[in-house]
N, C-alpha and C positions, 0 to 999 in steps of 0.2 A: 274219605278223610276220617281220622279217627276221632272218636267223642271226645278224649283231650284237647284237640286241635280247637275241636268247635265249641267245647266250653273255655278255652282260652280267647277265642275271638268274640266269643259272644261277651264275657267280660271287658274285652274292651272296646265293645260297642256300649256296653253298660256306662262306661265309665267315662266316654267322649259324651253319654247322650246327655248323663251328670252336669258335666264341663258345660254344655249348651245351655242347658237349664237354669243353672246359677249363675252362667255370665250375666253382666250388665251391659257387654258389646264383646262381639267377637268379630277377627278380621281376620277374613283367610287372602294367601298371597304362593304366587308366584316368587318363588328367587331360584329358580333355574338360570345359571350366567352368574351366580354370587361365590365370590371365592369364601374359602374356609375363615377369612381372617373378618372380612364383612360381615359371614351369619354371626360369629360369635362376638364383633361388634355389635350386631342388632341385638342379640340375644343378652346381652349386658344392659342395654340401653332399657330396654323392655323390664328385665328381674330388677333392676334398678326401681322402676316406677310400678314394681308390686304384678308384671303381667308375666303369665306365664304363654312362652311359647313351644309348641309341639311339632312337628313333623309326622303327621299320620296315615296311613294309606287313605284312600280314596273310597275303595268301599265301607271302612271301616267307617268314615267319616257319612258319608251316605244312609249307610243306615243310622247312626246315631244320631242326625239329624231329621230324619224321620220319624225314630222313636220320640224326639224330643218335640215331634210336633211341628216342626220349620219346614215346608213344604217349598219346591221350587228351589232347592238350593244344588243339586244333581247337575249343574251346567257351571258351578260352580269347581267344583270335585273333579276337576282335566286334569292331565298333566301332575308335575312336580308340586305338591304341596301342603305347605306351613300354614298355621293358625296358631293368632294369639287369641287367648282368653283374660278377660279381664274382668274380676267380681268388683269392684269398687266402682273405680272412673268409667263411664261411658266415652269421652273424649280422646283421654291417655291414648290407648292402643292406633287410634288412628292419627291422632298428632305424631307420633314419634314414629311410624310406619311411613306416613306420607313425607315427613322431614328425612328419612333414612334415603326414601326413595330418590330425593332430587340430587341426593349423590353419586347411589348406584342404580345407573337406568336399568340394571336388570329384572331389578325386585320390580315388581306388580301387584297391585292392590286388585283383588277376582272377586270382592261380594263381602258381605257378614252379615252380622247378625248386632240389631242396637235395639237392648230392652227388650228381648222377644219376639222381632218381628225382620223378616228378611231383607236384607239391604243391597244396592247394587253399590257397584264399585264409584260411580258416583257421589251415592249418596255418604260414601264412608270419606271419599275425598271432599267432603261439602263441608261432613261433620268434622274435621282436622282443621279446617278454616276456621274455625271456632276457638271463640278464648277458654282454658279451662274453667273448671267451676271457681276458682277464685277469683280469676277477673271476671265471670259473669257477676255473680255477687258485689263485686266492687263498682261493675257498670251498675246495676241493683240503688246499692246504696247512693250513689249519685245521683241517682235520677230521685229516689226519694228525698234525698236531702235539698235538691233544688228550691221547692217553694217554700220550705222554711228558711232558706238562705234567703232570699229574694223579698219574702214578709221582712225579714230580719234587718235589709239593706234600706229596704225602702222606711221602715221605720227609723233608723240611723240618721237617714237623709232629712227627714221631716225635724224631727231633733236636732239635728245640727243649724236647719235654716231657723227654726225659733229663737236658739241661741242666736244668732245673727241679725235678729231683727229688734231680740230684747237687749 
């Protein structure tokens, strides 16, 4: 192979290992059985919500996830397959992944990566069950706001019966 070759592949093991490293979750998938018209509807849905998705070989992916430190992920890397990367949301890539899938049973969710640490395909479908960060926050706020409601109700109630007594 010529040193061309291999400083072309080596850059883009560099450049996948980058992608790992700064994701906030990454989700590799199966869509072998996906027609042309499905990836580039997924592939809309995804740049839509800020995530970028790639198509990249297998060993290319292998070693850049090695270089980046993510061990175990090699059984991941079969077959036909895409990865989204997402620097922002944690959530995103796998909510919109898992909601694509219950369309086209082809696509497959095969493992990632959430926050640094290796995830099976499980654990990526666990995390899609999840509200985004806005309605966590919202469930958040609600639950803090309860006992000030509740102090608040109960003092109304006491007020209103003294009025009723005076």
């Amino acid at each position: 192979m010529s040193q061309a070759a291999i400083a072309k592949k080596q850059e883009l093991v560099d450049l996948a290992s980058t992608k790992f490293k700064e994701a906030a979750s990454v989700v590799v998938m199966d869509y072998r059985g996906l027609t042309v018209e499905e990836v580039t509807n997924l592939r809309k849905q995804l740049r839509d919500a800020g995530i970028q998705m790639k198509v990249i070989k297998n060993s290319v992916l292998s070693r850049a996830a090695e270089a980046a430190g993510l061990e175990g992920m090699d059984d991941v890397f079969k077959g036909p397959t895409a990865i989204a990367f997402s620097n922002d949301d944690v959530v995103a890539p796998a909510k919109i992944i898992a909601e694509f899938a219950k369309g086209a049973a082809a696509l497959e969710i095969k493992g990632g990566v959430i926050e640094g640490r290796v995830s099976s395909a499980t654990e990526i479908n666990a995390l899609a069950t999840l509200p985004d960060r806005d309605g966590l926050l919202s469930m958040l706020l609600s639950v803090l706001q309860a006992p000030v409601r509740n102090t608040a109700l109960a003092i109304k109630a006491v007020a209103e019966s003294k009025e009723e007594v005076a």
